[in-house]
C-alpha positions as CSV (number, residue, x, y, z in Angstrom):
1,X,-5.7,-20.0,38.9
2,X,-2.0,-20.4,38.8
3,X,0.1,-17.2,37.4
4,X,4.0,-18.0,36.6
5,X,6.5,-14.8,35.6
6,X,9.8,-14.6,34.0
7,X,12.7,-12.5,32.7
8,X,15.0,-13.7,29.7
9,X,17.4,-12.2,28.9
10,X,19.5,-11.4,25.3
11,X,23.1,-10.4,24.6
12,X,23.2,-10.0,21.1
13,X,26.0,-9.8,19.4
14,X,24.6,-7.5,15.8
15,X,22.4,-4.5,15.2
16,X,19.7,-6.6,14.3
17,X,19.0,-10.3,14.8
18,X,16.2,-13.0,15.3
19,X,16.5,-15.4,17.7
20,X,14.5,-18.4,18.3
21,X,13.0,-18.5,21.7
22,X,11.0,-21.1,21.5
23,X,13.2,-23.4,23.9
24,X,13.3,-21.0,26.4
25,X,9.6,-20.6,26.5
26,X,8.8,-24.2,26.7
27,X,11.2,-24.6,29.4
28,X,9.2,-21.7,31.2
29,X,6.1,-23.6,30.6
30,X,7.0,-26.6,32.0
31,X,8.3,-24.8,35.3
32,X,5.0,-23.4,35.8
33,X,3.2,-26.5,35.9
34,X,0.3,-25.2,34.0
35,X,-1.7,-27.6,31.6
36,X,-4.6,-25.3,30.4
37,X,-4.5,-21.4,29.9
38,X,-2.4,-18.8,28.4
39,X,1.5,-18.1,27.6
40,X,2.3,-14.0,26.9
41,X,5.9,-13.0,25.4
42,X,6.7,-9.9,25.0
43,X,9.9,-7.7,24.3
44,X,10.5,-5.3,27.4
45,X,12.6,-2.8,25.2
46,X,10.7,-0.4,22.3
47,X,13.1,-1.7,19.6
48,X,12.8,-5.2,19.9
49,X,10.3,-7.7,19.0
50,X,8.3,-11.0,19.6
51,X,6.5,-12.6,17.4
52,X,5.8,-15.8,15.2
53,X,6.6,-17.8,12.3
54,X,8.3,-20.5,10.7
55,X,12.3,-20.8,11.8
56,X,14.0,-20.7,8.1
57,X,16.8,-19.1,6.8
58,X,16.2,-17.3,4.0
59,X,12.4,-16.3,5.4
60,X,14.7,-14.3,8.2
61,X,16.6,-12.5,5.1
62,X,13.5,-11.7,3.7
63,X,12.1,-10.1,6.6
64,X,15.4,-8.5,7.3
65,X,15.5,-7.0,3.3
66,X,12.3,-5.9,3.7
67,X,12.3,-3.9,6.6
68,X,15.3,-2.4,5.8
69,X,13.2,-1.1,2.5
70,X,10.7,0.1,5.1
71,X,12.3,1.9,7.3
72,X,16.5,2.2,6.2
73,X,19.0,2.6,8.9
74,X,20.6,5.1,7.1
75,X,21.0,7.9,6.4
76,X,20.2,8.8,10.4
77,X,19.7,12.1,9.3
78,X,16.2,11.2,7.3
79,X,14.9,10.8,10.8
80,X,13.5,13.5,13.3
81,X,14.2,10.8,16.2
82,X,17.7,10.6,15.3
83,X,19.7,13.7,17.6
84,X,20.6,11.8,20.6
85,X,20.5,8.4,19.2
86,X,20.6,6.2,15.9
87,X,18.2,4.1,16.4
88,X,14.8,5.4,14.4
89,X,14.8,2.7,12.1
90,X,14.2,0.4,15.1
91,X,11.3,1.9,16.5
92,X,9.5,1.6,13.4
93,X,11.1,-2.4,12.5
94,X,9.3,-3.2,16.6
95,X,6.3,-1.3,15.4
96,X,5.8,-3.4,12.2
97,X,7.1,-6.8,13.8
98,X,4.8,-6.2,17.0
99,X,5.3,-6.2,20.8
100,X,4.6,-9.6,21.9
101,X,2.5,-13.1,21.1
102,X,0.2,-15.0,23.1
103,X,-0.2,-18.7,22.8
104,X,-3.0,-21.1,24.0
105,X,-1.7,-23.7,26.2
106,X,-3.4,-27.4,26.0
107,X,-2.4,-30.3,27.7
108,X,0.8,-28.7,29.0
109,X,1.3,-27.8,25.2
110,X,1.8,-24.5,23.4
111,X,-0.8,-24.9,21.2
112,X,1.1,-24.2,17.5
113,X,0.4,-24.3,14.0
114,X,3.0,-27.2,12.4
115,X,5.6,-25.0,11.6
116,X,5.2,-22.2,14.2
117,X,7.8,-20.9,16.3
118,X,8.9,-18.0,18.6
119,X,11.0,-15.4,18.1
120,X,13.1,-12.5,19.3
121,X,13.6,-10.0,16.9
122,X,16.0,-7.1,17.7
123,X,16.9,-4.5,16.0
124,X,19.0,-1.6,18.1
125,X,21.4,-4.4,19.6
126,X,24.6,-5.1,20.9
127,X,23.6,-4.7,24.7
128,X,21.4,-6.7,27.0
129,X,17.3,-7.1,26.7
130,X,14.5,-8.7,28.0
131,X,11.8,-10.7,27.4
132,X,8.7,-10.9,29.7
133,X,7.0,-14.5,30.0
134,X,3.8,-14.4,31.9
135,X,1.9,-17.6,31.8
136,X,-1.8,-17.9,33.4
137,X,-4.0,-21.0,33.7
138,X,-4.6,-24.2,35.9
């Protein structure tokens, strides 16, 4: 079995953003020269994200309306968390959003639903972060 590994890495320039990584992953996939087994992503940093769904628009306004219902930015003080830093709210966006994704690879292919796509979701930004890519198979 064949293992492949790789850091990505994210500048972004807001709070809180999603950015398509799908690309990026299929590059990785094709530099590891596996055909059949299993892709990981996953956010190295506890207030980011990866996860999956369809790349439109207004879905990403949606997601970013509702989880600012969820869990508001401000006021800093409603959070215990909040002393040292600001960034409560994006603890619990990463816990609702999830950690990482894993995708079945086929053929050389990530095996996706037709409108499926990967995504970087952060929500403490403005500084550099990192996505693990660990890819396992034949």
């Amino acid at each position: 079995m064949k293992s492949y590994r790789k850091e990505l890495w994210f500048d972004t320039h807001s709070r809180r953003q999603f950015i398509n990584i799908t690309p990026e992953i299929r590059k990785c996939l094709t530099e590891s020269g596996i055909r059949e087994g299993l892709l990981l992503v996953n956010a190295m940093h506890i207030t980011s994200s990866v996860f999956i769904n369809d790349d439109e628009s207004g879905l990403h306004q949606d997601f970013e309306k509702w989880l600012e219902g969820l869990a508001p930015e401000k006021p800093y003080s409603q959070y215990k968390h909040n002393g040292f830093e600001d960034n409560a709210d994006a603890h619990l966006k990463r816990t609702i959003m999830g950690r990482e994704v894993v995708v079945a690879v086929t053929g050389g292919e990530m095996d996706f639903g037709p409108w499926e796509q990967i995504f970087y979701g952060e929500f403490d930004g403005k500084r550099k972060k990192r996505v693990l890519v660990k890819i396992i198979g034949e």
